[in-house]
N, C-alpha and C positions, 0 to 999 in steps of 0.2 A: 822238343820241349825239355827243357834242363828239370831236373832231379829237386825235387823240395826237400832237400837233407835234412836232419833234424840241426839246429844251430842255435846254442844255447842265448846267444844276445837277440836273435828273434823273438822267441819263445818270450823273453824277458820284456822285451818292447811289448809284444801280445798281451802277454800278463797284464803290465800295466793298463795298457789301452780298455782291458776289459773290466779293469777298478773302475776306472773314468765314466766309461759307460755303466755302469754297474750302480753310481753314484748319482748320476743324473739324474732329475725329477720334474716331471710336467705336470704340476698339479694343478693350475688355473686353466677354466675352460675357456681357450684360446684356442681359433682357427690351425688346425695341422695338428694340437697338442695330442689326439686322440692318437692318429696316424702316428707321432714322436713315440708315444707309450707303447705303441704296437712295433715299430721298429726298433724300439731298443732292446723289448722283450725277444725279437727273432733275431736280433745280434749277438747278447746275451748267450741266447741258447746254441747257437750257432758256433762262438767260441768256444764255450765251454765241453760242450758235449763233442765236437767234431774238430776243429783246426786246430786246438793248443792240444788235445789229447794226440790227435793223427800226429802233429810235427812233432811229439815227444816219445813215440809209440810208431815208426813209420815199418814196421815189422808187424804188425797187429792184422788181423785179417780183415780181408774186404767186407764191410757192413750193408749191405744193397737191404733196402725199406722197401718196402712194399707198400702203396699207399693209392688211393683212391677215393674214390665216392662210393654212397651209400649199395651193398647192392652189388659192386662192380665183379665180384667174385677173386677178392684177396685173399681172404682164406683157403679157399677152394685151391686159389692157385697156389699159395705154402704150403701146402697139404699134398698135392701134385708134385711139386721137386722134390720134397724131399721123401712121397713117397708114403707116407702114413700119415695119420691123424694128429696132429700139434696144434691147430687152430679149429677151434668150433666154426663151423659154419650153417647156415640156417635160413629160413626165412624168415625170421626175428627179426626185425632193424631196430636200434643198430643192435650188432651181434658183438661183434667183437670190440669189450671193453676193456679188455686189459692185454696189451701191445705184448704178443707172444714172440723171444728172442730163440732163434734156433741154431745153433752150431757144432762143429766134430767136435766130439769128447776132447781130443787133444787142445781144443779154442778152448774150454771153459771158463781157461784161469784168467783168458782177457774180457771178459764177460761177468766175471762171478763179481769182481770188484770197483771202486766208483770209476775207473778210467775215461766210461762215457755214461751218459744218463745218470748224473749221480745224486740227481734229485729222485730216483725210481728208488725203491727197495727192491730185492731181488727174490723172486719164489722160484723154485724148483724143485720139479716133479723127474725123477728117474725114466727111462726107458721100457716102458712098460713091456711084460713076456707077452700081451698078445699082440702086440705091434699096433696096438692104439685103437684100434678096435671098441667100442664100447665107451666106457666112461674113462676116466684118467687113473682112480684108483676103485675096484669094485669095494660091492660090498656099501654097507648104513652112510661111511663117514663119520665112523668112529675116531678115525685117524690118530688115537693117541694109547700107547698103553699097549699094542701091538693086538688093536682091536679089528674088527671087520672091516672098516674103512682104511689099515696101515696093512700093502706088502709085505710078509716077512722077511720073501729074501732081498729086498731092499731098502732099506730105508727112508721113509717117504720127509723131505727138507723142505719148511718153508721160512724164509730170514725176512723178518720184521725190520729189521733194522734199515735205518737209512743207506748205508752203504754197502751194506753185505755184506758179504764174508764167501768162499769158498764154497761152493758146493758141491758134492762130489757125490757117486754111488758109493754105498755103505755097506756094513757085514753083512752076515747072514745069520739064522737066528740066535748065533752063539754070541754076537757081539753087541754092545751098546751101538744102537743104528748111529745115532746122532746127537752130539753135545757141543756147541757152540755159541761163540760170542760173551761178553763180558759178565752176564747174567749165567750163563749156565756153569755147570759145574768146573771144568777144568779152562775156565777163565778166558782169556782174551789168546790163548793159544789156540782154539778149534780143534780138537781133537775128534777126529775122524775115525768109526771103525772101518776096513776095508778087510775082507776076507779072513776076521777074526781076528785081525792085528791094528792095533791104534797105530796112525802118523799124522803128525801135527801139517797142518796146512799152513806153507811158507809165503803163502799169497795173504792169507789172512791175518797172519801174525806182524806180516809188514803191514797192511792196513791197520791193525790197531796201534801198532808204536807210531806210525805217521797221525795215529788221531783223526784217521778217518773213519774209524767202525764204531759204531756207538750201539748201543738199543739192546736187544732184549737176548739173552739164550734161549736155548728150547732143548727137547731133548723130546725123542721119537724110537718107536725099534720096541721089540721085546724089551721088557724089562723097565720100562720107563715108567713112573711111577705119574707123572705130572703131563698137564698138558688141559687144551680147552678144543669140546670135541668140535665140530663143522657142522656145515649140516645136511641134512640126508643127501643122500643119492651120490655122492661118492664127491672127487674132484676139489678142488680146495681154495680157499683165497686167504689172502693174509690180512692180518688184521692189527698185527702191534699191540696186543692186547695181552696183559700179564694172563699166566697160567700159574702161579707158585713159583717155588723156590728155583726152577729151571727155564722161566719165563715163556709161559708156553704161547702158541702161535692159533691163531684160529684156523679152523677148516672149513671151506665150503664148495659148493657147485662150482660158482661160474668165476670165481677169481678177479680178484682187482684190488679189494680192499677200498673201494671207494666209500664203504655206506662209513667206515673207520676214519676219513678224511685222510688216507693214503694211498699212494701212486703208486703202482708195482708194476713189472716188467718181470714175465713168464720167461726161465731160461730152458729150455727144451733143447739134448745134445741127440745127435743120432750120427752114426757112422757113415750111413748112406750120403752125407753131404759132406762136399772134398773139403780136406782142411786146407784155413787161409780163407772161406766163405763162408758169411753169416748170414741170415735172414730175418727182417725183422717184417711180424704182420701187424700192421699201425689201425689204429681206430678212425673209422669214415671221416674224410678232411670235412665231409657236408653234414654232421652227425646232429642231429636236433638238438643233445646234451652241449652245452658251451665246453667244459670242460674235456669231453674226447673231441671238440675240433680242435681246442688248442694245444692237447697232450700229441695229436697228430703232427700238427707245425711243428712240435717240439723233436718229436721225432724222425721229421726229412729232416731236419737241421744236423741231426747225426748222421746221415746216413754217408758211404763213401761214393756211392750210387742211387740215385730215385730210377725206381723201379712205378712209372703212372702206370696203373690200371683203368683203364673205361670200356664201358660199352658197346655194341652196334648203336643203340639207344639214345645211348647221351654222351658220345663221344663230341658234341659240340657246345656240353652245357660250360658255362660261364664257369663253374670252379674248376674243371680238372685243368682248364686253359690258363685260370690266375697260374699254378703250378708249374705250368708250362714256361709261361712267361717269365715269373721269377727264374727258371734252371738256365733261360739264358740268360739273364742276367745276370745271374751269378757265374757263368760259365761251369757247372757242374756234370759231372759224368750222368746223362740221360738215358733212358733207355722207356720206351712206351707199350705197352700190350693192349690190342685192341680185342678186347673179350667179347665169348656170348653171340657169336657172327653167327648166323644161318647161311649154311651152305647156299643156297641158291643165289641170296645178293653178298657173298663174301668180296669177290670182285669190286664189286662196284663199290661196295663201302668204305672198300682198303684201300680204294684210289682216291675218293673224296677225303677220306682220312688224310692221306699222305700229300695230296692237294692245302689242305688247310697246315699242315707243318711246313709245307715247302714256302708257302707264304709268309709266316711268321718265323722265319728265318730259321727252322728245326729241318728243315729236309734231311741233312746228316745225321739224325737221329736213328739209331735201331730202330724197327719195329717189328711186332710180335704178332702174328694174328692165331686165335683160337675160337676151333668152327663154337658152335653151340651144340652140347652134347648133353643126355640125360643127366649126365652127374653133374652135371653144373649148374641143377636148379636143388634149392635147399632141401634139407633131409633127405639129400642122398649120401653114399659112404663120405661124400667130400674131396674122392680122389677122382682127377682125369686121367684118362690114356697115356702114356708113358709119352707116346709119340706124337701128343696134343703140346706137350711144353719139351721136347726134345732140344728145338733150337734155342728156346730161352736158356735152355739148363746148359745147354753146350756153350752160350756165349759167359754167363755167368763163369763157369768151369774155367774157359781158357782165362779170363780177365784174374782170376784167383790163384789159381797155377802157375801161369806164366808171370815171372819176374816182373817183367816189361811194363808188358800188360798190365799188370795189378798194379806197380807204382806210380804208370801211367794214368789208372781212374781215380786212384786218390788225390797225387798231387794235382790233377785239373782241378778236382773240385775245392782243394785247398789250399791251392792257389786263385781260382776265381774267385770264391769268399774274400782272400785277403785284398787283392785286386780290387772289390767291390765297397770296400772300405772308401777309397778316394771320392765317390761321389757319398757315401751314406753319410759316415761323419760329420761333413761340412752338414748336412742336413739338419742332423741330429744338434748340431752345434747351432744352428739357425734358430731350429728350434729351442734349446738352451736360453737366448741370449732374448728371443721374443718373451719368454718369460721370467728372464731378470726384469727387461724392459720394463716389464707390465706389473711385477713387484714392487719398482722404487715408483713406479707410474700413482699405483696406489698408495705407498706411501708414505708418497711426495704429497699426497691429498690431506693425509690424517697428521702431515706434519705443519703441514697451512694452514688447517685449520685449525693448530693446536698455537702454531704463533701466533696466527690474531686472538687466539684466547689469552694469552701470553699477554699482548700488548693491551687488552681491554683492560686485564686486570690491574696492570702497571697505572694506566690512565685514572682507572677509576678510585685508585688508593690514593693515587697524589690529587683527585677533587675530591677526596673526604668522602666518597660514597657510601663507606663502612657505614662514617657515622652519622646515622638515618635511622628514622625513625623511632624504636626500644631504646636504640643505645643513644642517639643523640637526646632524650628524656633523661636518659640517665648522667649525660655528661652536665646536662642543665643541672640536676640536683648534686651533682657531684662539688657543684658550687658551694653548696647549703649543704653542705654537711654530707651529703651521699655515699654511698657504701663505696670502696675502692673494689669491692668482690662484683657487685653487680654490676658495673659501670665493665670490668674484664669480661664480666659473661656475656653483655652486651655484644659486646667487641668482638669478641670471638665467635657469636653466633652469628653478628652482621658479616665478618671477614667467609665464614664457611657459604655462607648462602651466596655471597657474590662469586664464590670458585665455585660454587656447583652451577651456578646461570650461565658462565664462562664456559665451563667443561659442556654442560649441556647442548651450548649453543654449536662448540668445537664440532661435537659428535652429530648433532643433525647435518650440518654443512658437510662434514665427511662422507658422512650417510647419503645424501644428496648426491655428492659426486661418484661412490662406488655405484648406487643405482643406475647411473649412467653408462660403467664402465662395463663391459659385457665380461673381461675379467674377475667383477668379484662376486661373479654370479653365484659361487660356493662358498664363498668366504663372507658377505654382508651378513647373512643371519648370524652367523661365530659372532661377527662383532659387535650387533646391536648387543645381543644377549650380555656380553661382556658390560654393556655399559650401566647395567642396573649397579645398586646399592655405592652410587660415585658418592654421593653426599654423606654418607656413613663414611666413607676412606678419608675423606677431606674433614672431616669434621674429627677426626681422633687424630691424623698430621695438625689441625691446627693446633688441636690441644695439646699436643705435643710442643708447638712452638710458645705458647703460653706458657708453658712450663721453665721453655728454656728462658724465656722473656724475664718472669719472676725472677729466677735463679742468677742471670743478668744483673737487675734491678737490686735483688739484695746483696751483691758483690759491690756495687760501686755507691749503694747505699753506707755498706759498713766501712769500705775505706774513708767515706765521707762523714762518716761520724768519729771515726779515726784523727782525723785533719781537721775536723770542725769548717770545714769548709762553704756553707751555705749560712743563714741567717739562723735557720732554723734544723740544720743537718743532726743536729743530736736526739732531736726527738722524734723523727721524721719516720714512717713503717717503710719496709721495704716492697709494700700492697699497694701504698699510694701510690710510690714512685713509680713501678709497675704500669698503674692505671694510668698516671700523666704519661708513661712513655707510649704507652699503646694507641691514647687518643693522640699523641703529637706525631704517630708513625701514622695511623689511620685517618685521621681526622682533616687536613688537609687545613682550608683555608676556615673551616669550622670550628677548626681547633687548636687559632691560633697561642689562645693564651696558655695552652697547652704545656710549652717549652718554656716559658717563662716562668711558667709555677714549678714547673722542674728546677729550672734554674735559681731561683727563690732557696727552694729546698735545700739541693747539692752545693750549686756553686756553679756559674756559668762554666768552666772547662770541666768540670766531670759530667754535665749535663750534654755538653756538646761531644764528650765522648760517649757517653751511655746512648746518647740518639744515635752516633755515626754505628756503633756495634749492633744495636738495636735493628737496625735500617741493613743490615747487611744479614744479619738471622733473618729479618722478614724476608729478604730477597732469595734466601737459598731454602728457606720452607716452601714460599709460594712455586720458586722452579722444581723443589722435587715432589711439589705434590700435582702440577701439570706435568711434567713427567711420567710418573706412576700413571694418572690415566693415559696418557698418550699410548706408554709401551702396552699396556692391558687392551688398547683399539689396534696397536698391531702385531700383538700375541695371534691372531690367525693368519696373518703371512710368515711371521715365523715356524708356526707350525707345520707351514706346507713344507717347510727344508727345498726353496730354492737357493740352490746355492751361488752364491756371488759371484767366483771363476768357473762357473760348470763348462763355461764356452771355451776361455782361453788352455783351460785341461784339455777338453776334446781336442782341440786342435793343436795343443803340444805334444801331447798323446801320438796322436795320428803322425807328426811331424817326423818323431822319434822313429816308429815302425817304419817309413818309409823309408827313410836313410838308412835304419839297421836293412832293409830287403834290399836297396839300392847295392848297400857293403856288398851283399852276402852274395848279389848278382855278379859285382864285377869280381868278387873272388871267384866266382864258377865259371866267370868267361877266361879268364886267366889261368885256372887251372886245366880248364880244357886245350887253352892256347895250348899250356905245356905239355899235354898228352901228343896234341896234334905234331909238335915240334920233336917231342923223344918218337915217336912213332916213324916220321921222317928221316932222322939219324939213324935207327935202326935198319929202318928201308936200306939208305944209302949205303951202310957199313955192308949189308947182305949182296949188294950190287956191286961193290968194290971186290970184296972177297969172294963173289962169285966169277 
């Protein structure tokens, strides 16, 4: 299997591809759309966290997850390699709530900052002198101030911040323990004590000029003045929560920072684990909280290796098998431990075990067996027998150690990821495009029925509808002498009430149709509610056009008493003229004599332009005031942000990465051509000269 090199035009292509999807949105409850939001979220995490970080980072150490069902003994088993206490384990379920990272001191710096899980903040606790024994830090949980709850000869770090920053062991009680990030005192450098001597953290400091470290400082150790204490019983959690002028960090028990609305990830370093190996212990994939099952998924999706945990018990339940299923499908580096066996049917269970992989196409799968042993039931030390996980730790070891090896479990798995793109995309693009579909589907609905509202209105103006009832009284006295103001009020009020009959009618018919459509199962109440107070909107656009009407009427009024052009243009209001233009635009075949008293007035050719301009403001109020409602009925597809090319991106997206892998393939066959060819020459030179 060829070398997944790092190659910056792949990387590039990934990048984008991960905008694309990043962008996508399936917000109508349409058949699969559930499934689309859930696949895109484990694609999402998948690139971000593992395949664009590993191809730009292929030097970074092996990250092997640890993950399982409730129960299965994950902790127990982290706890076991590496040999001391880093993961609480318990009879509690679920127990473990906040995904504890474990690796050599010398791995820190790949861990300390966002390279993967960069939606986590980062907490870390020092290497405790009694070797983990007991609580994380003894003592109240004072943790600030270099009180009963804070180490003195180390200084106890926990980083609020979204990205982190550096964490590192600290002075001893002569030095400032701990000052870090853009809130504490010496700024966005991290300044570090280490054995009485400050050194600026170069991992951190590039994180904050890249703009990735944000959030709070803190400041811990002797001498600290600031800070927010935990709470009893020692052990910490973060919390992102101000402390003063040095932005102090919460402390408590059992860590996560969830009651805060933040996700954190425990970095725990110990020497006893070979560098180049991480360990991460993940929260139950079956966990009753929603939130640790899908921070789990979050977290195999980093992983370089799944490391499945199950039972004698439940090694056939339905979840640890989804997990199965996807690793082959993704082609990722597996590896299974079948925990909690009782000696007497160990046999027999590990061969029905390996029976049911061999079916489902995993027979080449590692497997792990471990008997069932007193410390493997809760509130024990938490450690097994050395020689209970001997060959896990051994196979772990070589795949991290070894070159080969270790490049071999990454690039399978990140390589099968990108592999796995070819069928997901097109999916995800399916999905996409069902829900443009069913966007303009809807409306295509509110747009129908906004042109017959459209065309009713038109019809009903040119048969005089307006003028009915109030106003056609009024157009009668308008004969005898009638007010030219009430005879407008008329008009105006008769024009609004026939666009709100019209709009009304639009929007039941729409309504009508979305009822039907199992699409706007979310979106119909947005829009009924949208359509109240339609008659108030339409009723201040018309008067709006009143206005403009008047304003019209006295313009070609005064040129006409300018020119003396009518019989009677010099004495004539520019209120009448008005009123005669409005009944001869609205009025229909009711108000014929209408145009003729205009014309009486002005002068046939400026009356015949004052109607044609007249007639054309009417036409462009009445379209922007169906308009204005139409877009207000579908202001809640707008909202949902489907986007219009989300399909044809996915799949030019996708297009782009294959080609750039395709490239980058046949430059690896060709470069190896030419090894295989100098390697030849070489041969034959040694065989000539020998």
């Amino acid at each position: 299997m060829a070398t997944l090199d790092v190659r910056p035009r792949l990387i590039d292509a990934l990048s984008v591809l991960r905008d694309r999807v990043d962008a996508a949105r399936f917000p109508l409850p349409l058949r699969g759309a559930a499934r689309a939001r859930r696949n895109r979220a484990e694609l999402l995490a998948q690139l971000d966290d593992y395949v664009i970080p590993r191809l730009r980072s292929p030097q970074a150490p092996l990250l092997a997850v640890i993950g399982g069902s409730t129960g299965a003994g994950k902790s127990t088993l982290v706890n076991s390699l590496v040999g001391r206490r880093v993961s609480e384990a318990g009879v509690l379920r679920p127990t473990t709530r906040t995904p504890v990272l474990v690796c050599h001191p010398d791995d820190l710096h790949w861990f300390a900052g966002p390279r993967v899980l960069p939606q986590l903040a980062r907490v870390w606790v020092p290497e405790q002198d009694d070797g983990g024994e007991g609580e994380y830090a003894a003592g109240g949980g004072r943790g600030a101030g270099g009180g009963p709850g804070a180490r003195m000869g180390q200084g106890l770090c926990a980083g609020a911040a979204p990205h982190g920053g550096l964490r590192e062991p600290h002075g001893g009680p002569g030095s400032r323990a701990c000052q870090e990030g853009p809130g504490g005192a010496h700024g966005a450098a991290g300044v570090h004590g280490v054995g009485g001597e400050r050194r600026v953290s170069e991992v951190y400091r590039e994180e904050v000029a890249a703009g990735d470290a944000e959030g709070y400082g803190f400041e811990y150790g002797e001498g600290a003045a600031e800070g927010v204490a935990g709470a009893a019983g020692g052990g910490y959690e973060a919390y992102g929560g101000a402390g003063g002028g040095s932005g102090g960090v919460g402390l408590g028990r059992d860590g996560g920072g969830a009651e805060a609305g933040m996700l954190t990830v425990r970095i725990e370093t110990d020497p006893a684990l070979p560098s180049g190996l991480a360990l991460l212990d993940a929260p139950d994939i079956d966990s009753l909280v929603a939130r640790n099952r899908e921070l789990a998924a979050e977290l195999i999706c980093a992983a370089d290796v799944w490391v499945l945990v199950t039972t004698a018990a439940r090694y056939a339940d339905a979840v640890p098998w989804h997990l199965l299923r996807t690793a082959k499908e993704y082609d990722v580096t597996l590896v299974t431990v079948l925990d909690r066996v009782p000696h007497q049917i160990a046999t027999d269970i590990s061969g029905r075990y390996a029976e049911l992989l061999q079916r489902a196409g995993l027979g080449h799968v590692p497997r792990f067996t471990i008997p069932e042993l007193p410390e493997s039931a809760g509130g024990g030390s938490g450690l097994l027998p050395a020689t209970a996980v001997a060959a896990l730790r051994g196979w772990l070891e070589r795949h991290a150690q070894d070159p080969v090896a270790r490049a071999a479990a990454a690039d399978r798995t990140a390589a099968g990821v990108i592999a796995s793109l070819r069928s997901r995309l097109p999916a995800l693009a399916g999905a996409a495009a069902a829900q443009h579909a069913a966007a303009l589907r809807l409306a295509g609905r509110v747009e129908e029925a906004y042109e017959q509202a459209a065309e009713r209105v038109r019809q009903e103006v040119a048969a005089g509808e307006v003028l009915s009832g109030d106003a056609r009284a009024h157009w009668r006295d308008h004969g005898l002498d009638g007010r030219s103001d009430e005879l407008l009020d008329a008009l105006t009020d008769g024009l609004t009430s026939l666009l709100t009959c019209a709009v009304d009618e639009a929007d039941e018919r729409a309504a009508d149709a979305w009822r039907r459509d199992p699409a706007a199962a979310e979106v119909s109440l947005t829009a009924a509610a949208g359509a109240s107070g339609a008659g108030g909107r339409l009723g201040v656009i018309i008067r709006r056009w009143r206005r403009c009407l008047e304003e019209l009427a006295e313009e070609e009024t005064r040129e006409a008493r300018a020119g003396q052009a009518g019989e009677r243009a010099g004495s004539v209001e520019p209120e009448e003229s008005a009123a005669l233009l409005a009944a001869a635009l609205l009025g229909g075949r009711r108000a014929r004599t209408a145009g003729e008293n205009l014309a009486d007035l002005l002068g046939a050719q400026t009356a015949l332009r004052l109607c044609e301009r007249g007639g054309r403001l009417l036409a462009t109020y009445l379209e922007r005031a169906l308009d204005g409602e139409r877009e207000r009925r579908l202001a809640p597809l707008d909202q949902l942000t489907v986007p219009l090319d989300q399909q044809a991106e996915l799949i030019a997206a996708l297009s782009v990465m294959q080609r750039e892998k395709q490239w980058e393939a046949e430059k690896e066959a060709r470069r190896e051509q030419r090894q295989v060819e100098e390697r030849a020459r070489v041969m034959e030179k040694e065989e000539v000269s020998g």
